[in-house]
C-alpha positions as CSV (number, residue, x, y, z in Angstrom):
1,X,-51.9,-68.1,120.3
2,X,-54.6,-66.3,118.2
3,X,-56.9,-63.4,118.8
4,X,-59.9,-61.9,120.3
5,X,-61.4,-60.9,116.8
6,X,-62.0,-62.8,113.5
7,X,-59.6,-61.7,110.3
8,X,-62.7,-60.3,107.8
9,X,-60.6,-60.5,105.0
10,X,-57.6,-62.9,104.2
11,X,-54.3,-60.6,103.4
12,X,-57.3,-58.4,102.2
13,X,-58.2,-61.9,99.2
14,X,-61.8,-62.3,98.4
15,X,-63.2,-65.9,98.9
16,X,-65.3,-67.7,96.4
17,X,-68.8,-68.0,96.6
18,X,-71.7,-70.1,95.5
19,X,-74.3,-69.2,92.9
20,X,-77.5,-71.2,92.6
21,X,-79.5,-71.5,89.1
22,X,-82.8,-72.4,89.1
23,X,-83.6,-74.3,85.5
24,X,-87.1,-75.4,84.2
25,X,-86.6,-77.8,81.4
26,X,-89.4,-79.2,79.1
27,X,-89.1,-82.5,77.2
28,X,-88.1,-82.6,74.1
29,X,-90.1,-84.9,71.4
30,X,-89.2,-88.1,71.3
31,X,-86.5,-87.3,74.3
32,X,-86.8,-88.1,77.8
33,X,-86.1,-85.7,80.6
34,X,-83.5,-87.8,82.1
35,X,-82.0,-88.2,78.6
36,X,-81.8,-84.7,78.5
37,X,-80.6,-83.7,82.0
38,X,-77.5,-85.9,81.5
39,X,-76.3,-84.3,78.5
40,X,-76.5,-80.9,80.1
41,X,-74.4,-82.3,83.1
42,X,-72.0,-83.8,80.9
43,X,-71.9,-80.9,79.5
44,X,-71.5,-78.8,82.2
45,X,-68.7,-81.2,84.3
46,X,-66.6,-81.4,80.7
47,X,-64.2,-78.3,82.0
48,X,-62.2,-78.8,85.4
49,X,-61.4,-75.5,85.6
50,X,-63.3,-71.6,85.9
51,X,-65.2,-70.7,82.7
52,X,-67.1,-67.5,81.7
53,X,-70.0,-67.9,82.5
54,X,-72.5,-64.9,81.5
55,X,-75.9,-64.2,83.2
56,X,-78.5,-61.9,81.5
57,X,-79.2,-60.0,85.0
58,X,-75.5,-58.6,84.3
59,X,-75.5,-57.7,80.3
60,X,-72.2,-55.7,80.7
61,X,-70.2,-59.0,82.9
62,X,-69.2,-62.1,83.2
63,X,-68.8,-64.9,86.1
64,X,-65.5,-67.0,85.8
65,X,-67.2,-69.8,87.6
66,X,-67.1,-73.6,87.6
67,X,-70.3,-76.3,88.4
68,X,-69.1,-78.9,91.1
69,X,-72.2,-79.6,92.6
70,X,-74.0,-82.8,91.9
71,X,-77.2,-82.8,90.0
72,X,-79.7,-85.4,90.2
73,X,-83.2,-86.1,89.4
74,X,-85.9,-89.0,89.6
75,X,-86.2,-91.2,86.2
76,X,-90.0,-90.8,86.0
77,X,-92.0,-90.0,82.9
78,X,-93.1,-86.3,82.8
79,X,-93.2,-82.9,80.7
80,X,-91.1,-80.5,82.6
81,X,-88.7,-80.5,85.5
82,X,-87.6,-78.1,87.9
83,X,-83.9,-78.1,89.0
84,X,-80.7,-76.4,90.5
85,X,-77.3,-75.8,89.0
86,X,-74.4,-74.8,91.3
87,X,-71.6,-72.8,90.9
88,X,-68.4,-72.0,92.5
89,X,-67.8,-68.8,91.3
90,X,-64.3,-66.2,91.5
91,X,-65.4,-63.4,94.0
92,X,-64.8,-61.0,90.8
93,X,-66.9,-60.6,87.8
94,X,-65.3,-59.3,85.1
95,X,-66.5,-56.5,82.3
96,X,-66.7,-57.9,78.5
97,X,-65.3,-54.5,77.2
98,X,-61.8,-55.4,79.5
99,X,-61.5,-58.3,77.4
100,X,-60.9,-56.3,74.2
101,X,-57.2,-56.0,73.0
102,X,-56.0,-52.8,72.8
103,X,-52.6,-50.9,71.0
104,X,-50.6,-48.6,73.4
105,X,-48.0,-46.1,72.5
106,X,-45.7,-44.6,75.1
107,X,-47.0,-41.8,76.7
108,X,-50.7,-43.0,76.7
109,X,-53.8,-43.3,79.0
110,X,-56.4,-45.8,79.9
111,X,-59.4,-46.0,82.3
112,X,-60.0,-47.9,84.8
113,X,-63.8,-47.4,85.2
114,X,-64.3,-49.8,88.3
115,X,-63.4,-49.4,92.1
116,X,-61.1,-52.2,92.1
117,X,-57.5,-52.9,90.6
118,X,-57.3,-55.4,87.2
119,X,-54.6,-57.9,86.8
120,X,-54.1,-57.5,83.0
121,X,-52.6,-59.7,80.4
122,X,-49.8,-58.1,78.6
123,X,-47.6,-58.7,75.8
124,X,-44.7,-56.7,73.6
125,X,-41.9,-57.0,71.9
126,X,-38.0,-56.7,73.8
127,X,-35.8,-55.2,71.5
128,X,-32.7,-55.9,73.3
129,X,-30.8,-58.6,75.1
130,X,-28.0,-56.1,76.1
131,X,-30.1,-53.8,78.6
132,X,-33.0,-53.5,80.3
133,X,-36.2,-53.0,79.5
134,X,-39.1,-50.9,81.5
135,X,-42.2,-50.3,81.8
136,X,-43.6,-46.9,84.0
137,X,-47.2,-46.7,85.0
138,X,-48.4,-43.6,86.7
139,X,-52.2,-42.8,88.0
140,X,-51.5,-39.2,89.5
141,X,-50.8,-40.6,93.1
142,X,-48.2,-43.3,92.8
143,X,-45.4,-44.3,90.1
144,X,-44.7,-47.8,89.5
145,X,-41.5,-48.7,87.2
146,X,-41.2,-52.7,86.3
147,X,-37.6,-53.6,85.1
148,X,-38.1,-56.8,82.6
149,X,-34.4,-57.9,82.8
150,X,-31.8,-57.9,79.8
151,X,-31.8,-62.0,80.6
152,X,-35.2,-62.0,78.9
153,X,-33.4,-61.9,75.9
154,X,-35.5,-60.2,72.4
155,X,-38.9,-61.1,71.2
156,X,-42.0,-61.4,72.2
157,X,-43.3,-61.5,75.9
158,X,-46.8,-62.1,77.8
159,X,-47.2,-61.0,81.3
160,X,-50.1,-62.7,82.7
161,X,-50.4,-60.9,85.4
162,X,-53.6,-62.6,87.0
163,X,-51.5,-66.0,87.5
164,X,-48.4,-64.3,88.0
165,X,-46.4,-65.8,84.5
166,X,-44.7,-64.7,82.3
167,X,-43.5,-66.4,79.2
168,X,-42.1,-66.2,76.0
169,X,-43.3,-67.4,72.3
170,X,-42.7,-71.3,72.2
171,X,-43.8,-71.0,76.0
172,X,-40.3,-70.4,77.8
173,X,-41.1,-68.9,81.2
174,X,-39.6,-66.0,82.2
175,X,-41.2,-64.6,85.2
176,X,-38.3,-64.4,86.9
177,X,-36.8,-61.9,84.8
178,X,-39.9,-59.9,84.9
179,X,-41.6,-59.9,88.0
180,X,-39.1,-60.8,90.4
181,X,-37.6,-56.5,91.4
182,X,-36.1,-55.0,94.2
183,X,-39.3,-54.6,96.0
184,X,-40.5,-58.7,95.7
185,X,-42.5,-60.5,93.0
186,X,-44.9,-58.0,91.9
187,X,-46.8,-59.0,88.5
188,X,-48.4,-55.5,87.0
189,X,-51.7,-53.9,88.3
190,X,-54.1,-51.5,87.4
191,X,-55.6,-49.3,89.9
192,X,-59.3,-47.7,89.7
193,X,-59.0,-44.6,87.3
194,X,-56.7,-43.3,84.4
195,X,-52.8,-44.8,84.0
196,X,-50.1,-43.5,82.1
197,X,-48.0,-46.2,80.7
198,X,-44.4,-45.0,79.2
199,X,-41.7,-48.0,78.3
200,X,-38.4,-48.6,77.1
201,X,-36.5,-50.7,75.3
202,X,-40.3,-52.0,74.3
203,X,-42.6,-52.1,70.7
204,X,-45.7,-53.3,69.7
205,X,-47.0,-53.3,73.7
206,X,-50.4,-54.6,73.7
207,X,-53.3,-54.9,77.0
208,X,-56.0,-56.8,77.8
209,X,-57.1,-54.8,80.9
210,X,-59.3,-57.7,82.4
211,X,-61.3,-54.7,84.3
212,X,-63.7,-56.0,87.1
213,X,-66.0,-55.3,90.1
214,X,-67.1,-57.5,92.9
215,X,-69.6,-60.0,92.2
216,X,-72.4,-60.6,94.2
């Protein structure tokens, strides 16, 4: 029937936001401002989905973000005009130095220098197609162990863990066989601070941490 108190945060999700712009642009010899604004826009509305998008006020970040909002301006002759570009923007931003790819052994650490989990993207190589393979991840107060399933078959696998897919080279999907355990569907994550990562079964495991923060 409801409740006497709003729910603040969705299953504890993050909603996108907004971000406004504001752009001066001068004309261009030759070029009129209208000329001009429309091959920014059709620039701008190319992609249909989020983008990086970087900002100077956050040197060390990057918006995944994508501009739905219409832009529009008089057709007049002048020099410069002042305008708005808006965003719909993923409630995360995300650090450039989490998009490096980096080689783990078994056994080794990494940092997680932010306050909030990543969803990484993963790959590495199954050896078998007889057993199991598994990957541990301990950060002092919890263990987590995820079983990718003999049915995986050998070679080479990405876990992207963001979108929750998994897949093989040539594109064959095989979440099911690794995300899909005894506890529910549960892609990998990394919480705030140092993680151990041990495997079996497993060579040539590579991460992408995707650290990030909440953007504002």
């Amino acid at each position: 029937m409801g409740r006497s108190s709003d729910i603040i945060h969705d299953n504890g999700k993050f909603l996108d936001f907004e971000k406004k712009f504001p752009v001066r642009m001068f004309k261009e010899a030759d070029r009129t401002i209208a000329a001009q604004l429309r091959d920014v826009v059709k620039w701008l509305y190319v992609g249909h989905d989020y983008s990086p998008l970087a900002f100077s006020e956050y040197a060390e970040y990057f918006y995944k973000a994508i501009c739905y909002a219409t832009v529009t301006a008089e057709d007049k002759k002048r020099e410069w005009l002042d305008i708005e570009f808006t965003f719909k923007c993923q409630p995360f931003i995300f650090r450039l130095d989490g998009e490096s790819e980096r080689d783990i052994s078994s056994g080794q650490r990494i940092n997680n220098p932010e306050l909030f989990a990543s969803q990484p993207l993963i790959s590495f190589y199954k050896t078998t197609a007889t057993s199991d393979s598994n990957i541990y991840i301990s950060n002092g107060s919890t263990n987590k162990q995820f079983r990718i399933a003999k049915e995986a078959g050998i070679g080479t696998i990405t876990l992207d863990c963001e979108n929750g897919i998994a897949y093989k080279e040539g594109g064959v999907n095989v979440s099911k066989y690794c995300f899909l355990n005894t506890d529910g569907y549960n892609p990998i994550t990394l919480e705030p601070g140092f993680s151990t990562f041990t495997f079996s079964n497993i060579t040539n495991f590579k991460i992408k941490p995707r650290w990030r923060t909440i953007a504002v």
